[in-house]
C-alpha positions as CSV (number, residue, x, y, z in Angstrom):
1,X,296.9,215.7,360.6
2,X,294.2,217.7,359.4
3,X,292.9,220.9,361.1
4,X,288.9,221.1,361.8
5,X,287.0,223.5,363.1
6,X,283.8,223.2,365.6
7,X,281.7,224.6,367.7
8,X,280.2,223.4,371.1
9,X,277.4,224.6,373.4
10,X,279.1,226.3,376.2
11,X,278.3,223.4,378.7
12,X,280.1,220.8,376.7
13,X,283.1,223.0,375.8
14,X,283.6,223.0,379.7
15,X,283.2,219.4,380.1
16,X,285.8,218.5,377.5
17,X,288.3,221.5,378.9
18,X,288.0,220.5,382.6
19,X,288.4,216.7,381.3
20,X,291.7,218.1,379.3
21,X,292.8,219.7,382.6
22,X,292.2,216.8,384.7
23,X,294.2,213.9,382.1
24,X,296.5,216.5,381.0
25,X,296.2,216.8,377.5
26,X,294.9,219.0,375.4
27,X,291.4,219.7,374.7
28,X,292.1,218.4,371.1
29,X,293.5,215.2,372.3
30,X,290.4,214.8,374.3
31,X,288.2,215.4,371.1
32,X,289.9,213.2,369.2
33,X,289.7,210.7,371.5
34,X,285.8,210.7,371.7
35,X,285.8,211.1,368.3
36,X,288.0,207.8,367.6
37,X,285.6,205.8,369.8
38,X,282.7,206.8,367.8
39,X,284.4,206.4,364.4
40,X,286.9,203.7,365.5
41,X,289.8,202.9,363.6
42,X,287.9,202.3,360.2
43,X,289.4,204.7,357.6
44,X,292.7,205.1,359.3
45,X,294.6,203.4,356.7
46,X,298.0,202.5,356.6
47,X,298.7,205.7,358.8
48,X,296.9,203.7,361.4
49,X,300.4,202.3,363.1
50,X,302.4,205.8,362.9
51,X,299.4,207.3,364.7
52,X,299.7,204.8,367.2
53,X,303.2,205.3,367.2
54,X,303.0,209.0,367.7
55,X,300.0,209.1,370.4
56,X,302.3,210.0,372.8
57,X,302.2,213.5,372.1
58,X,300.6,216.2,374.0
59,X,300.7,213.6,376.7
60,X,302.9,214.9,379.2
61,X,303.1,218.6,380.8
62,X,305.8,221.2,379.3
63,X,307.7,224.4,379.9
64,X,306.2,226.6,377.9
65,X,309.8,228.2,376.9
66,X,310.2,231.1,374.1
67,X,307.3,229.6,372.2
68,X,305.1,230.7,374.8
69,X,301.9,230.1,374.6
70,X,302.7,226.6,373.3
71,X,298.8,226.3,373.0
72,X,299.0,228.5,369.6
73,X,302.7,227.5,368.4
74,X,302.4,224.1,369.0
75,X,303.5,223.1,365.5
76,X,306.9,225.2,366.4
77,X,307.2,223.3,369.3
78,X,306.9,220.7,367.3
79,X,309.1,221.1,364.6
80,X,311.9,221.8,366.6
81,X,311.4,218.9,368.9
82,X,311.7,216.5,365.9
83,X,314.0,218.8,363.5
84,X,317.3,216.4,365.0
85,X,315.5,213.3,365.1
């Protein structure tokens, strides 16, 4: 995954965090999610199907735990969610 950075006018950035808070996700997984509906899936590639697989993440709710805020560390989080798997 790729990192990207944007900007939004202040009235959007609210409508995509309150719709994060209300599904929750993350505000990311809500961008990517408008994004992928615009784009579809042409020039996913072959990654395509472990995306799919994977789309489960930042689904659910956590404890936030020693790598709190989980919000900046996620890839920690991540790592060591996956490191005996």
């Amino acid at each position: 995954m790729r990192r990207a950075q944007i900007q939004f006018e202040e009235s959007l950035y609210k409508a995509v965090r309150r719709r994060a808070f209300e599904r929750h996700v993350s505000v990311s997984a809500v961008v990517r999610e408008a994004v992928r509906s615009q784009v579809g899936e042409y020039g996913l590639g072959r990654d395509t199907a472990k995306r799919r697989k994977l789309s489960f993440i930042s689904s659910f709710s956590s404890r936030q735990g020693r790598l709190k805020p989980v919000s900046e560390r996620h890839d920690e989080a991540l790592a060591e969610v996956l490191k005996d798997w």
